[in-house]
C-alpha positions as CSV (number, residue, x, y, z in Angstrom):
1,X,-1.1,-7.9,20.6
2,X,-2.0,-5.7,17.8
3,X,0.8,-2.7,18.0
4,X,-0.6,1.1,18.3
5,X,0.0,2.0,14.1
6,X,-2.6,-0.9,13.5
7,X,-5.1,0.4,16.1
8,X,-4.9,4.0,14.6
9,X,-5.1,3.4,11.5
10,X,-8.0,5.2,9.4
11,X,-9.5,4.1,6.0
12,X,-8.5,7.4,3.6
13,X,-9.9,7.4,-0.1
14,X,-7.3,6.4,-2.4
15,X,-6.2,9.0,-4.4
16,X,-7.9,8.4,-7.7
17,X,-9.0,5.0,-9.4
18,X,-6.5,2.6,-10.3
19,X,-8.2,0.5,-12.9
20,X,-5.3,0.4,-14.8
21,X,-3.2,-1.3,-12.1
22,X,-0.1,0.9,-9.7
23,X,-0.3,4.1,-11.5
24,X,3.9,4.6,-10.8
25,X,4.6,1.7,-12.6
26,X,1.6,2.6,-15.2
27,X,3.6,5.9,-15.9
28,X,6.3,4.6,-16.7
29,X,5.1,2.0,-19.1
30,X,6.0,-1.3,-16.9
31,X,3.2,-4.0,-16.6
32,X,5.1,-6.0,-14.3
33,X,2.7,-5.1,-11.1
34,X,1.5,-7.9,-8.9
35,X,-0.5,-6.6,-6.4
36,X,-1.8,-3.2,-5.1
37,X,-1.9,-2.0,-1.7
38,X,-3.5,1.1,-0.2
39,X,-1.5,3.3,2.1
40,X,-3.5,3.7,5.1
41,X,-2.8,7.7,5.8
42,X,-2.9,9.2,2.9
43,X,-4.8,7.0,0.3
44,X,-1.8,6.5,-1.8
45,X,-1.7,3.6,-4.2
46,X,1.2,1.5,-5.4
47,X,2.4,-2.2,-6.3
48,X,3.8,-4.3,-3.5
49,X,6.6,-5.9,-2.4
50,X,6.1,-8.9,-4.8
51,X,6.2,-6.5,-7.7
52,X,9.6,-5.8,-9.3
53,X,9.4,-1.6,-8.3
54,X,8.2,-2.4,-5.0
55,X,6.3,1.0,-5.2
56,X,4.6,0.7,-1.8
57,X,7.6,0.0,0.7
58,X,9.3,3.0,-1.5
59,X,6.3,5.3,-0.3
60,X,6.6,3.8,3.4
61,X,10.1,4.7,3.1
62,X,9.8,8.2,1.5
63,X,7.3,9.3,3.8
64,X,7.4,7.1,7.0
65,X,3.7,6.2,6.8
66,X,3.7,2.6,8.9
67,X,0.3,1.2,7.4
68,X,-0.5,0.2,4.6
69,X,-3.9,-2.5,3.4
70,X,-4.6,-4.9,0.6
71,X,-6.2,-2.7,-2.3
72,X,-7.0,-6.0,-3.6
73,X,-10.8,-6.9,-4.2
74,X,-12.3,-9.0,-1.1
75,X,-8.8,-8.5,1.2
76,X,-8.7,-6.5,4.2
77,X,-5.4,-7.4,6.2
78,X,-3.2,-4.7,7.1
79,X,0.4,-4.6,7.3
80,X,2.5,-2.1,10.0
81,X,6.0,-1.3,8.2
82,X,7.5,-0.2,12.0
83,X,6.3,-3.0,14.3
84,X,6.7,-6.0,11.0
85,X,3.2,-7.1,12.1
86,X,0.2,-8.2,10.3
87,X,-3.5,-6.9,11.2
């Protein structure tokens, strides 16, 4: 069963563009990113958990948003931080 975070989660617009990969780990000159993922409250965009900064589990921590996407072209899945369970 798909928990309620995943059901209520809307599709913000990220932030800005993010051509140039996770903009935290842009600014501070690492290339080391692996993936980007798309934080499903607020549209904020950051590396995930496969990347050495771990930018996006940060954010979830920070500021408690559970869901967060793929920002990676032709994904969709979704990933509740709370619940640990895959959408």
């Amino acid at each position: 069963m798909i928990c309620q975070h995943l059901k209520d989660a809307t599709e913000p617009a990220p932030q800005s563009e993010y051509a140039a990969g996770c903009p935290q780990c842009h600014a501070a000159g690492d290339h080391d990113w692996v993936h980007l993922r798309l934080c499903l409250t607020c549209g904020y965009v950051a590396c995930c958990d496969s990347s050495p900064a771990r930018h996006m589990s940060a954010h979830h921590a920070a500021e408690g948003h559970p869901v967060m996407r793929s920002f990676e072209p032709g994904e969709t899945w979704r990933w509740c931080y709370d619940d640990e369970q895959l959408g």
